[in-house]
N, C-alpha and C positions, 0 to 999 in steps of 0.2 A: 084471033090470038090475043090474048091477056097481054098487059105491061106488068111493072113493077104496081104502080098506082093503084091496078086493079085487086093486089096483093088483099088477104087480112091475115098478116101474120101472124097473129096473136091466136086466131081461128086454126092457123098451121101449125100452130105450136102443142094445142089442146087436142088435133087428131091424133088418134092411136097410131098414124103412121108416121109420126113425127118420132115413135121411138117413148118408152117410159122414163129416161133419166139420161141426164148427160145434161151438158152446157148445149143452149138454143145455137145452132149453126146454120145460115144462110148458104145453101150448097148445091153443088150443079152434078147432077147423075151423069156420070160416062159414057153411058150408053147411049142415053135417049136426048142428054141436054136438056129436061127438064130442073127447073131451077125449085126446091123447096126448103122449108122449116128445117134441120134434123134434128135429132138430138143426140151426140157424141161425148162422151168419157175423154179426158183428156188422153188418157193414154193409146187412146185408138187412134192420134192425131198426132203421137209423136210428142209430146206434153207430160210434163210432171205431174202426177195424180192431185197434191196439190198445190199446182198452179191457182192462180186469182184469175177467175174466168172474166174482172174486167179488165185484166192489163192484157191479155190475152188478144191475137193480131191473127185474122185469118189467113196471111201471107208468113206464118210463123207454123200453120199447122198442116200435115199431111194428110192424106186423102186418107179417107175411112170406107169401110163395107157398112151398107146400112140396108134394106130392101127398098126396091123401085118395084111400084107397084103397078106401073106401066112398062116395064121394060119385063114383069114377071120372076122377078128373082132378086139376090142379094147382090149387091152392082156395089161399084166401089165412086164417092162422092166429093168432091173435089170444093174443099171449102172456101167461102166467097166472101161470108163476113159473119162474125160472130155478133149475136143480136144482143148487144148490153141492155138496151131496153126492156126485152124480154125475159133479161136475167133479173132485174131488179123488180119487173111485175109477177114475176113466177115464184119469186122469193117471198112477196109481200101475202102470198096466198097461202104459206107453210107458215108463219106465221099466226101463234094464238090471238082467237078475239076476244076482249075484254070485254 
C-alpha cells in the first residue's frame, strides 16, 4: 500500500483522470477511499465561480461527482485539501513564453 510520500502529485494532476479544468483537489472517493488529484469547478463544491482558489479551505468545500476509475463509475468525492501548489504551478504553464 502507497503513503502520502509515495504521492507525485503533480503527475496526478497531468492525468486525464484528474479531470480537464477545475481548481487541483486532494480528494477521497466514497466508495473505494482511494485518495486522488481532482479537478473541480468551484461551483460543484458549493463555491462562488469566482472564488480565489487560494483563499479557498477544503473543509469550506462540498463533496463533488467526479469518475473513480476503480470504483467503475461517477462516484461522488469528498475534498481533503485544495493543492495551492499546484494551482500556482499549473497557472505558470498557461502563461506565455517570452
Amino acid at each position: 500500500m502507497s503513503t502520502d510520500t509515495d504521492r507525485d502529485l503533480e503527475a496526478e494532476l497531468e492525468s486525464p483522470r484528474a479531470g480537464q479544468s477545475g481548481i487541483p483537489i486532494d480528494a477521497v472517493c466514497t466508495g473505494c477511499g482511494r485518495v486522488r488529484v481532482k479537478r473541480a469547478e468551484p461551483e460543484e463544491m458549493g463555491q462562488h465561480p469566482q472564488i480565489d482558489p487560494m483563499a479557498l479551505e477544503a473543509t469550506d468545500c462540498t463533496s463533488f461527482k467526479h469518475v473513480c476509475h476503480p470504483c467503475g463509475s461517477a462516484t461522488w468525492w469528498n475534498p481533503v485539501a485544495v493543492l495551492t501548489g499546484l494551482i500556482e504551478s499549473d497557472g505558470d504553464e498557461d502563461e506565455p513564453r517570452a
